[in-house]
KEVEX-309084 format. One record per residue (C-alpha): residue in one letter; x negated, z, y. Coordinates in nm, 3 decimals. Layout:
// KEVEX-309084
{seke:a	X:X	Z:Z	Y:Y}
...
// end
This chain:
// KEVEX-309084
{seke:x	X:6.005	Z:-6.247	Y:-15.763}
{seke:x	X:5.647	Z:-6.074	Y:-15.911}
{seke:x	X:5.588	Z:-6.159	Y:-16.235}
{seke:x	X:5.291	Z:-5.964	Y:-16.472}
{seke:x	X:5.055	Z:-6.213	Y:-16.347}
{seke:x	X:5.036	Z:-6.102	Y:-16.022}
{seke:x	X:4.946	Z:-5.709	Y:-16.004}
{seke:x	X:4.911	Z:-5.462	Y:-15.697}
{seke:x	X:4.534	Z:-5.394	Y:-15.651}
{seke:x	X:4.653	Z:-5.012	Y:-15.671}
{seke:x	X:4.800	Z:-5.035	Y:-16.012}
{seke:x	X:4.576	Z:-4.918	Y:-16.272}
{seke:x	X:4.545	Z:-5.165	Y:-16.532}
{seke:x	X:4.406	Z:-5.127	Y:-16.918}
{seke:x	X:4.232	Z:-5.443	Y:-17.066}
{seke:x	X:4.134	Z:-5.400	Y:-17.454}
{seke:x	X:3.966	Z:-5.679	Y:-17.628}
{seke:x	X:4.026	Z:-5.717	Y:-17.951}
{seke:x	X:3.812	Z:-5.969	Y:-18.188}
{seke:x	X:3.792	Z:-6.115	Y:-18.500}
{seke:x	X:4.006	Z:-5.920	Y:-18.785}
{seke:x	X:4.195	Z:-5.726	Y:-18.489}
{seke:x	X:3.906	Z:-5.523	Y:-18.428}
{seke:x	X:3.885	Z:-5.353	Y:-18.074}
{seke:x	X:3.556	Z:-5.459	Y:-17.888}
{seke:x	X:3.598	Z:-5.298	Y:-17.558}
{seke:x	X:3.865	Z:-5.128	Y:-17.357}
{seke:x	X:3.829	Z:-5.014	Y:-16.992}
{seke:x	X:4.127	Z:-4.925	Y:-16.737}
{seke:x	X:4.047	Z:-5.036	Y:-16.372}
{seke:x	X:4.221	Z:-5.057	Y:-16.000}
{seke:x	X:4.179	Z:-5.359	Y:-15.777}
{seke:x	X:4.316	Z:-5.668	Y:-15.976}
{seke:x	X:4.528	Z:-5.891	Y:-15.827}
{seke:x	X:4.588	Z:-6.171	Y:-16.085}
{seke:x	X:4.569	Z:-6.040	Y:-16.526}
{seke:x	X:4.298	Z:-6.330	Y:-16.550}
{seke:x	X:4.124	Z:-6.138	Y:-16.269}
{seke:x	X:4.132	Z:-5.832	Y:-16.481}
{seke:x	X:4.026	Z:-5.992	Y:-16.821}
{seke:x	X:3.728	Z:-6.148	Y:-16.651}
{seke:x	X:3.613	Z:-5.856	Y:-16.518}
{seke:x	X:3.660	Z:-5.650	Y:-16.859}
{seke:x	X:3.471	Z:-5.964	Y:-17.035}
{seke:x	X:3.180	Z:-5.914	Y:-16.779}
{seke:x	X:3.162	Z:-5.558	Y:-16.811}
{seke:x	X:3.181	Z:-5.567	Y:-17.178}
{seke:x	X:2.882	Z:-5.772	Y:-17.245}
{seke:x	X:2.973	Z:-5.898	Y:-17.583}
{seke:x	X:2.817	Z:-6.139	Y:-17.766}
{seke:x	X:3.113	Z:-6.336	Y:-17.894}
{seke:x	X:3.338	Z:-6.669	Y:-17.751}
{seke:x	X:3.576	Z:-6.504	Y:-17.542}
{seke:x	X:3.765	Z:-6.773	Y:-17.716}
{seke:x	X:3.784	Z:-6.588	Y:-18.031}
{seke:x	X:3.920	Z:-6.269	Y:-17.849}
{seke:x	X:4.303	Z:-6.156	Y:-17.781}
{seke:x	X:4.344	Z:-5.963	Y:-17.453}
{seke:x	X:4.568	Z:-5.696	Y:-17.410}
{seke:x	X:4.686	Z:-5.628	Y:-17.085}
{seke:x	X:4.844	Z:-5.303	Y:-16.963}
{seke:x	X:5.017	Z:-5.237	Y:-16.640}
{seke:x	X:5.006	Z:-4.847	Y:-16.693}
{seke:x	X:5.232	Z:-4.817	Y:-16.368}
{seke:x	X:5.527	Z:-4.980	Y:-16.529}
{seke:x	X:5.420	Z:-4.967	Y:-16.851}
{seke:x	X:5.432	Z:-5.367	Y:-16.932}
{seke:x	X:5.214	Z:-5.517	Y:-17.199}
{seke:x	X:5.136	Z:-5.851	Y:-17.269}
{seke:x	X:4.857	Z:-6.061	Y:-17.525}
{seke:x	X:4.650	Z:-6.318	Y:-17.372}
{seke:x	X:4.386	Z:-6.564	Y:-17.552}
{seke:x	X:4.179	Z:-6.875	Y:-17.343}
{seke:x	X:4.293	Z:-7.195	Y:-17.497}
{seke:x	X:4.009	Z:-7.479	Y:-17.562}
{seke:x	X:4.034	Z:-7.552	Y:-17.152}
{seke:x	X:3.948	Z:-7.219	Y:-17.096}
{seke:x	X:4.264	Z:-7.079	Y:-16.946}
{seke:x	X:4.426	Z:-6.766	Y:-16.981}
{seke:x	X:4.741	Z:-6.799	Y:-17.215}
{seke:x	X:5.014	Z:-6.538	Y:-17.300}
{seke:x	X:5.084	Z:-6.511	Y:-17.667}
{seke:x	X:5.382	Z:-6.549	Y:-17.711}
// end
């Protein structure tokens, strides 16, 4: 059984980053990901922001089947759905 975590690397995927006071920092929509954490460390690279990704929520988009889910890194640094 797939769940979210795992993606196709043909499925286009949208990762916004949203910070402090749910303001969006960067949003980007990409092919090639195989794993979400895959996807929001390649948005956080890309982005070049100047905050603790710790202080960020991730939104991740599967825009093939439409599934969206919030992720934040917890004090181990590990990806985390919000649930």
């Amino acid at each position: 059984m797939e769940t979210f975590d795992t993606l196709k690397s043909t499925e286009s995927v949208t990762v916004t980053i949203w910070g402090p006071e749910d303001s969006r920092l960067y949003q980007a929509t990409n092919t090639g990901f195989h794993t979400v954490e895959e996807a929001v460390k390649t948005a956080l690279a890309n982005a070049g922001l100047q905050i603790s990704p710790e202080l960020c929520v991730f939104e991740v988009t599967n825009e093939a089947t439409l599934v969206s889910h919030r992720y934040r890194f917890n004090a181990n640094g590990n990806l985390v759905q919000i649930v």
